[in-house]
C-alpha positions in Angstrom: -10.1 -67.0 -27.9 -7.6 -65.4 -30.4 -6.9 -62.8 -29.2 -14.6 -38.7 -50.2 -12.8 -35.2 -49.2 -14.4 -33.4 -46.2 -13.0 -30.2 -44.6 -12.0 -31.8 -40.9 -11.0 -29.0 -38.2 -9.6 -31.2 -35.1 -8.7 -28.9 -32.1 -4.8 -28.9 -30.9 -3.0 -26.5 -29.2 0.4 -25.4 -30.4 3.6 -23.5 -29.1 3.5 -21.4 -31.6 3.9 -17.2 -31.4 0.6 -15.3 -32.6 0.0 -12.0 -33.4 -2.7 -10.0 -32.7 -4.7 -7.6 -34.7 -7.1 -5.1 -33.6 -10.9 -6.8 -33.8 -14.0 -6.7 -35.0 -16.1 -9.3 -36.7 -15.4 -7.2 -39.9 -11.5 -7.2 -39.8 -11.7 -11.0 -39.1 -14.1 -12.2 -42.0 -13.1 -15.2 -43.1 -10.3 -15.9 -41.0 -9.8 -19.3 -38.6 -9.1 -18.1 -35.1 -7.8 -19.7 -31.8 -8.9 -19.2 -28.5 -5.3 -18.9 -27.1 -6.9 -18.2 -23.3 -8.9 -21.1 -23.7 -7.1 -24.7 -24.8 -6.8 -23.7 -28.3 -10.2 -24.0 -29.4 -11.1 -22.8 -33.1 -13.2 -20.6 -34.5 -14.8 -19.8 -38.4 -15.7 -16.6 -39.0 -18.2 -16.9 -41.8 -17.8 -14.3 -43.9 -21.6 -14.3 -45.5 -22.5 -12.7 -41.9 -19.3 -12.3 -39.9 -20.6 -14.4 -37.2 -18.6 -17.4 -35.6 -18.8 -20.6 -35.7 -17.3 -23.5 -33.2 -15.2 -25.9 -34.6 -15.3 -28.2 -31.8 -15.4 -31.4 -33.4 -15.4 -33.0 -36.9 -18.3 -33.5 -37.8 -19.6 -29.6 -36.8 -16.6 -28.9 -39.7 -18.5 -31.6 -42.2 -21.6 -29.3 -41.1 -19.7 -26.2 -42.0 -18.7 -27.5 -45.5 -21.8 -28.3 -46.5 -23.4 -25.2 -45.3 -21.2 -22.7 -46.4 -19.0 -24.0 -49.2 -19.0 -22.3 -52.5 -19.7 -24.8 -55.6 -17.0 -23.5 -58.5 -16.5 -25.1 -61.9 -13.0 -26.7 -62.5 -12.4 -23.9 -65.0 -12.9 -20.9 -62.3 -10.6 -23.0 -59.8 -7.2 -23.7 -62.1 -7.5 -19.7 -62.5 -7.9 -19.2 -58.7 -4.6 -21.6 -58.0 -2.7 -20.1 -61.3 -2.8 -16.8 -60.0 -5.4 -15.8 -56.8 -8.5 -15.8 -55.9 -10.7 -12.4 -56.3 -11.4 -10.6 -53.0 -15.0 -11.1 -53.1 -14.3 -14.8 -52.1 -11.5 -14.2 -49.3 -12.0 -16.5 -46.7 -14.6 -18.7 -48.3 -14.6 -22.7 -48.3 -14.8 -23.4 -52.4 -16.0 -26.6 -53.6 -14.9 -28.4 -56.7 -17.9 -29.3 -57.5 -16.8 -30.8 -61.3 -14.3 -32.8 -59.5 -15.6 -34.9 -56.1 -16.0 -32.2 -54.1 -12.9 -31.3 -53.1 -12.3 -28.7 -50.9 -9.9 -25.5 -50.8 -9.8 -22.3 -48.2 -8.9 -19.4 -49.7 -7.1 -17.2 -46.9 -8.3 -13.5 -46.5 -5.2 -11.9 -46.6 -3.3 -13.4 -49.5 -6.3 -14.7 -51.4 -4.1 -18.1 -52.0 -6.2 -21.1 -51.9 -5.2 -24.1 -49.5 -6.2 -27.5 -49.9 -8.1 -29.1 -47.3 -8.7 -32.9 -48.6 -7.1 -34.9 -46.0 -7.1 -34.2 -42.4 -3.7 -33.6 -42.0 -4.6 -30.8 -44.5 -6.7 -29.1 -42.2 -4.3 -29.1 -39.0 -2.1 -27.4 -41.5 -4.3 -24.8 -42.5 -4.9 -24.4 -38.6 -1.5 -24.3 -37.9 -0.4 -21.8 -40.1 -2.9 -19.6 -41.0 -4.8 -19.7 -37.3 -4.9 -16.2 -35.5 -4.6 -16.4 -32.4 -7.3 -14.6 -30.0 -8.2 -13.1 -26.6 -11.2 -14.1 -24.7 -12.1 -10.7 -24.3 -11.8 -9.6 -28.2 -13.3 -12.8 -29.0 -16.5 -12.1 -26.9 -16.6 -8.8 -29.4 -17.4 -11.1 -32.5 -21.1 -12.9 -32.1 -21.8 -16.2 -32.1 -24.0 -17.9 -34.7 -27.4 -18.7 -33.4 -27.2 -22.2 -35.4 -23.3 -22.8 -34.3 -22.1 -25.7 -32.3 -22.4 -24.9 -28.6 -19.0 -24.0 -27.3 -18.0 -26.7 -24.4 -18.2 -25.2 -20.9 -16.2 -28.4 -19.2 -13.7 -30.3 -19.9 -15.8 -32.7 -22.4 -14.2 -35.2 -24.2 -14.1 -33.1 -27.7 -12.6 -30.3 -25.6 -9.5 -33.0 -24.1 -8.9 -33.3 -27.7 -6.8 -29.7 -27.5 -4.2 -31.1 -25.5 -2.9 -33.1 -28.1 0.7 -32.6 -29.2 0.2 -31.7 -33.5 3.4 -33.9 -33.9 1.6 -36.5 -31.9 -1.5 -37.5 -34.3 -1.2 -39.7 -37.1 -4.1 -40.2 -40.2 -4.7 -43.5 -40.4 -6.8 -44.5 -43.9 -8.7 -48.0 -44.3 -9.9 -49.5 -47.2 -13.0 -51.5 -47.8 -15.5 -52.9 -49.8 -19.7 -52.4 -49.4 -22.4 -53.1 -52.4 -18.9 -54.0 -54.4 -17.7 -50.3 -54.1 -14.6 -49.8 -52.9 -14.8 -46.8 -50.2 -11.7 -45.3 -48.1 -11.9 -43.6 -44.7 -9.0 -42.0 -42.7 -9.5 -41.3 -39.3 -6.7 -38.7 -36.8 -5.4 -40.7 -33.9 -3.0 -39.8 -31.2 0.1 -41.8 -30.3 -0.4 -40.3 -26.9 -3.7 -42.0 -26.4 -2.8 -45.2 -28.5 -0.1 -45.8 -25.8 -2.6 -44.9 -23.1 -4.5 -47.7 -24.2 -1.8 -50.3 -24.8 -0.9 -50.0 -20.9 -3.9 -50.5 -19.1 -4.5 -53.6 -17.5 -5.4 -56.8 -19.8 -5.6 -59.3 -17.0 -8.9 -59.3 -15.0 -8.1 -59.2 -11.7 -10.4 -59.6 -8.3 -10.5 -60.6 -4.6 -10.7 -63.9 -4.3 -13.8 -63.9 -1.6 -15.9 -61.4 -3.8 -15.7 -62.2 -7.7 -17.9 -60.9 -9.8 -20.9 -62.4 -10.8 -19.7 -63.2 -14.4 -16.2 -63.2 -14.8 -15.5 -63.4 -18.6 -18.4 -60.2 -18.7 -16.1 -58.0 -16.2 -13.3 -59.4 -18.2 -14.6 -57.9 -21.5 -16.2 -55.1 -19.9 -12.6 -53.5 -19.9 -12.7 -53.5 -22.8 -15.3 -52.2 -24.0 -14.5 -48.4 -22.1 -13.7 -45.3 -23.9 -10.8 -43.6 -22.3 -11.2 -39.7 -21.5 -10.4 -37.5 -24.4 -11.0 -40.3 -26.9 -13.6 -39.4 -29.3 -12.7 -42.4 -32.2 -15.7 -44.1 -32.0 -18.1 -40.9 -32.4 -15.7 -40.0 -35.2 -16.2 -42.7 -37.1 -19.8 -42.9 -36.4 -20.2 -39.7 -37.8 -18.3 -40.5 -41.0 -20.5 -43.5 -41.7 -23.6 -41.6 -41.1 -22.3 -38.8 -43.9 -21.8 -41.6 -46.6 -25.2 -43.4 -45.1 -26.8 -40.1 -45.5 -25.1 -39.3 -49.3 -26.5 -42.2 -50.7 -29.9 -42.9 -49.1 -29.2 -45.7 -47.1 -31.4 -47.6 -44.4 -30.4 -48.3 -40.9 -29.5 -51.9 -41.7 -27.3 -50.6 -44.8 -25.6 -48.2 -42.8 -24.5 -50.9 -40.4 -23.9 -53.9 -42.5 -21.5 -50.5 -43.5 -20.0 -50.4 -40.2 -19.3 -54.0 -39.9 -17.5 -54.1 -43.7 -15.4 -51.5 -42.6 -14.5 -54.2 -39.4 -14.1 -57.0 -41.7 -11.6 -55.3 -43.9 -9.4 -54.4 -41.1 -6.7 -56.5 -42.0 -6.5 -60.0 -40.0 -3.4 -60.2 -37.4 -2.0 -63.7 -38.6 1.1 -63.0 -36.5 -1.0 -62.0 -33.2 -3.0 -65.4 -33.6 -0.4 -68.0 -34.0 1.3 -66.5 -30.8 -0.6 -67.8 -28.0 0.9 -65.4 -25.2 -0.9 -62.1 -26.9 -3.6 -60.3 -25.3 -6.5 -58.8 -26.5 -6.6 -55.3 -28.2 -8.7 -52.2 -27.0 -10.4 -50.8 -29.7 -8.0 -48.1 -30.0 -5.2 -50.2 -30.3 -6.9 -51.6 -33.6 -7.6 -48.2 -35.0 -4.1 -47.5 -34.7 -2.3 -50.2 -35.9 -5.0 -51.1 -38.5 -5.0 -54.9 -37.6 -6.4 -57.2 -35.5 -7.9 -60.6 -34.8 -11.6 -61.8 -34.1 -12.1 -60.8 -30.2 -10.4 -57.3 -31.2 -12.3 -57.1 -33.9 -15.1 -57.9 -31.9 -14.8 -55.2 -28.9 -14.7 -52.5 -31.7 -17.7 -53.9 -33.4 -19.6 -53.8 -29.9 -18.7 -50.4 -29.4 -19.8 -48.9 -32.9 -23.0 -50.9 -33.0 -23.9 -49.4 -29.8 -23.2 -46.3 -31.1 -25.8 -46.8 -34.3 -28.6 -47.7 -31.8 -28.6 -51.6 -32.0 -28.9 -54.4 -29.7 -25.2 -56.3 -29.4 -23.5 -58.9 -27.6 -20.1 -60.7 -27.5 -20.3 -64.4 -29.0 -17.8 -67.3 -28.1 -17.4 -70.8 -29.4 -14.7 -72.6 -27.3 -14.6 -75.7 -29.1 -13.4 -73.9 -32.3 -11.5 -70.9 -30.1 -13.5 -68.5 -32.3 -15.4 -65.4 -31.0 -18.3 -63.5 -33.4 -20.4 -60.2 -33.1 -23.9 -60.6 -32.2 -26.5 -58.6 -33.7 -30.0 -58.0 -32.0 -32.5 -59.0 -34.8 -35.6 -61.1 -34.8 -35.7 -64.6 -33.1 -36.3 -66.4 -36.2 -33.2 -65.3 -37.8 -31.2 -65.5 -35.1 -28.3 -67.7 -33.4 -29.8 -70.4 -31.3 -32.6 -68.4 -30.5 -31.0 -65.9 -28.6 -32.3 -62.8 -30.3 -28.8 -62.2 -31.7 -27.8 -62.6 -35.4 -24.0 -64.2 -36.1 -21.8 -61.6 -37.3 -18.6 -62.3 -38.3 -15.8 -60.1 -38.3 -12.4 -61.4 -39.7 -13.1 -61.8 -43.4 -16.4 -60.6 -45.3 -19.5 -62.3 -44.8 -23.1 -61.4 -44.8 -24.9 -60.5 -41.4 -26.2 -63.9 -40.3 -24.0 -66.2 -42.4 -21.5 -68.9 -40.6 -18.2 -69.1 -42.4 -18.1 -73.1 -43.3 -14.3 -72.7 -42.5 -13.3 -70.8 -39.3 -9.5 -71.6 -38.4 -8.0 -68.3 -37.4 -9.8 -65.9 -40.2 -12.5 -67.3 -41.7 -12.7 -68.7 -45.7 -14.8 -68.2 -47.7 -16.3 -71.5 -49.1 -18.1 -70.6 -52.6 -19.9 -73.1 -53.0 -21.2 -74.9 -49.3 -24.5 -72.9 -49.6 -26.6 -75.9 -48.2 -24.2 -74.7 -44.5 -23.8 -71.3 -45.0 -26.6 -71.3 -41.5 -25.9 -74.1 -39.8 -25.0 -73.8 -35.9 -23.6 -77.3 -35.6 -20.0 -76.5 -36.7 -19.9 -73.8 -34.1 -20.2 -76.1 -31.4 -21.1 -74.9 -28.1 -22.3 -71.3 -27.8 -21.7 -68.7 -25.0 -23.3 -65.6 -25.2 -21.9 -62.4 -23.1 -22.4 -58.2 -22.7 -25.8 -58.4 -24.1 -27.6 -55.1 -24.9 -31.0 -54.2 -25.9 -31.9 -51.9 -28.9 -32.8 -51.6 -32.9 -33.2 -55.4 -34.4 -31.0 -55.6 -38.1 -33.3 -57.3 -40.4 -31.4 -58.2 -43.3 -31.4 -61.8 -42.9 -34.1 -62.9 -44.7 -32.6 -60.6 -47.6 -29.4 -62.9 -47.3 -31.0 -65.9 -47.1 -32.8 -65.7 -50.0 -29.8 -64.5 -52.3 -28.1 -68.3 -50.9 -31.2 -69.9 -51.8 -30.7 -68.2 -55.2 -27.2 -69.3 -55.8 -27.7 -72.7 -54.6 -30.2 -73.5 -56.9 -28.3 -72.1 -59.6 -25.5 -73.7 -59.0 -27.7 -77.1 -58.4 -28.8 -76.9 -62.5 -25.4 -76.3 -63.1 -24.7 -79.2 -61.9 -26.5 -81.3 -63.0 -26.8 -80.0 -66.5 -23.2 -80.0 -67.4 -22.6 -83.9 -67.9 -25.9 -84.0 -70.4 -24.6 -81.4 -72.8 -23.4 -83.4 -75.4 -23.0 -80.8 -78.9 -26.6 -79.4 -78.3 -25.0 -75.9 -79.3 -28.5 -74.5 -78.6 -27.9 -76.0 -74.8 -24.3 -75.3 -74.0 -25.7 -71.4 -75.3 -28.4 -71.4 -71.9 -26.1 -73.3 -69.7 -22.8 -70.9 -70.3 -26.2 -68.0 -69.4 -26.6 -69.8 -66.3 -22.6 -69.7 -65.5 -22.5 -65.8 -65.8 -25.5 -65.6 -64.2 -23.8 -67.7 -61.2 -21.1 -66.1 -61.6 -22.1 -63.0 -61.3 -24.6 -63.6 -58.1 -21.4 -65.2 -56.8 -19.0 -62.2 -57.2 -21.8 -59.8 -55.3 -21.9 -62.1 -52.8 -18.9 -62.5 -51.4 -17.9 -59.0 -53.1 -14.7 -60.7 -54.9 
């Protein structure tokens, strides 16, 4: 097997000197502090009621912007950034609400607005303009009844504080859903990416007890989230925000998840060297590549994360491996109650690739194949799990049945044209048509 702008408040800790400023929840409105007894961890101190709020984790900062940020016309902001912002706003999260959204945090004491659009923006805005706290005076300030729970162990989120700033790295993809090109960045830690690329990626075992299924314990390495990793939630959370933003189903928001797989560019290099081992999933976030079994442990993991039924596919006899996808039996691969999902290249939940040789092709114009089993050859099915059935595939099916018959007239139109201007006028309707289908398709 070959091998949008949101406010994002990661907790680090930092060697940095603070300094300390009598409290109460009133001197502090507005400001960012850090729990210096405590690992770092962050706080918001909303200004609207000078209660805090725990920054724990990404997504309760998405929760924060959308609460608490201040909609302002493009106008009001180039005033704010030419000279400052008034005091009535110190320490609120503005919204450019003209202009995508984007974010700014204007600090309480200077009134200067910072801009928080990236992620790396807001460790910067953490890292300079955090004030470092006690336990003691911190426990003076209340805590907001509808605020994240602080952690009280050492949870994954909470492992997170450990990380070295200089250590993290914003890694952005690029992909394509509904022919919309979207963009996603995600903070990742050297620290953990090498972690990952040391544990073991042999399977080993006594040779008088093996497991019951060896290539499932082999995979099943693979498929476990180290301590203090929290990629796959983050990510997860991302794609529920843009799920959530535009309406989308459960289906839409993973045929969603599984673009953003596909896109992740293919790892010609890795595939033609037949030494290479398989990635953990971190090790494909990080270096933003991969081939079809990586692709496929990271698919596993964030499908399981959304609630769905998955499991590992293998063909031997074309060295290929694909993502299954728990849908109905009639859709699915062989009967087995899984859908084929491929992962390399873009391709419709459900569709076969007519050419797999490394990344799959994309063959235009084999529609009559697009669900046939028989070029797979034989079929192994591992690391099944139960849960929500995708079904899209009749959806699919009928948009092929669409283009093939399209493309059938065009066929067999073309050679009868003759200078029937009135008949070259429909079929060149029935190109663009095609055409068009064509380029949704395949999102070309």
């Amino acid at each position: 097997m070959k091998i949008n702008k949101w406010i994002i408040f990661p907790l680090v800790s930092f060697s940095l000197l603070f300094s300390f400023l009598p409290v109460s929840a009133a001197s502090l409105s507005g400001r960012i502090l850090l729990q210096v007894q405590d690992k770092g961890q962050a706080w918001y101190i909303n200004p609207l009621n000078n209660q805090r709020y725990f920054l724990g984790r990404p997504d309760d900062a998405f929760r924060i912007m959308r609460e608490f940020g201040l909609g302002v016309s493009n106008r009001d902001l180039n005033q704010f950034l030419t000279t400052k912002a008034p005091g009535r706003l110190a320490g609120r999260i503005l919204l450019q609400v003209e202009d995508k959204g984007q974010a700014y945090y204007i600090e309480p004491l200077t009134l200067n607005l910072h801009y928080l659009g990236r992620p790396l923006d807001a460790f910067n805005v953490i890292r300079s303009l955090g004030l470092g706290i006690t336990n003691s005076d911190l426990n003076k300030i209340p805590v907001a009844r509808d605020s994240t729970p602080e952690p009280t162990t050492a949870s994954s989120s909470a492992q997170l504080l450990t990380v070295n700033l200089k250590n993290l790295v914003e890694q952005e993809y690029k992909l394509k859903y509904k022919n919309n090109d979207f963009s996603i960045s995600l903070i990742l830690s050297s620290d953990l990416y090498n972690t990952y690329s040391k544990l073991p990626k042999v399977y080993s075992y006594l040779i008088n007890d093996p497991p019951a299924n060896i290539r499932e314990s082999f995979y099943d390495m693979f498929l476990r989230v180290q301590k203090g990793d929290t990629s796959i939630d983050d990510l997860v959370n991302k794609f529920k925000i843009i799920a959530e933003q535009r309406a989308w189903s459960q289906d839409e928001l993973l045929e969603f998840t599984l673009s953003f797989i596909q896109y992740i560019p293919y790892d010609d290099e890795k595939a033609t060297n037949t030494t290479s081992n398989p990635f953990y999933h971190y090790e494909t976030l990080y270096l933003n590549k991969g081939v079809c079994s990586d692709k496929v442990f990271l698919a596993h993991l964030l499908f399981s994360r959304l609630g769905y039924g998955v499991a590992i596919l293998d063909f031997p006899d074309i060295n290929h491996s694909a993502i299954g996808i728990a849908c109905p039996l009639k859709d699915s691969i062989a009967g087995s109650g899984y859908c084929y999902g491929e992962t390399t290249n873009y391709f419709p939940i459900g569709v076969i690739p007519n050419n797999i040789d490394g990344q799959a092709q994309t063959n235009v114009y084999g529609f009559d194949t697009l669900f046939a089993e028989s070029k797979l050859g034989t079929i192994e099915i591992f690391n099944k799990t139960t849960g929500r059935l995708y079904q899209g595939v009749p959806a699919t099916k009928n948009q092929i049945n669409q283009l093939s018959t399209l493309y059938q007239e065009i066929i067999s139109t073309r050679e009868t044209l003759a200078y029937d201007y009135a008949a070259i006028a429909f079929y060149n309707q029935k190109v663009n048509l095609f055409n068009g289908l064509l380029k949704e398709f395949y999102q070309q």
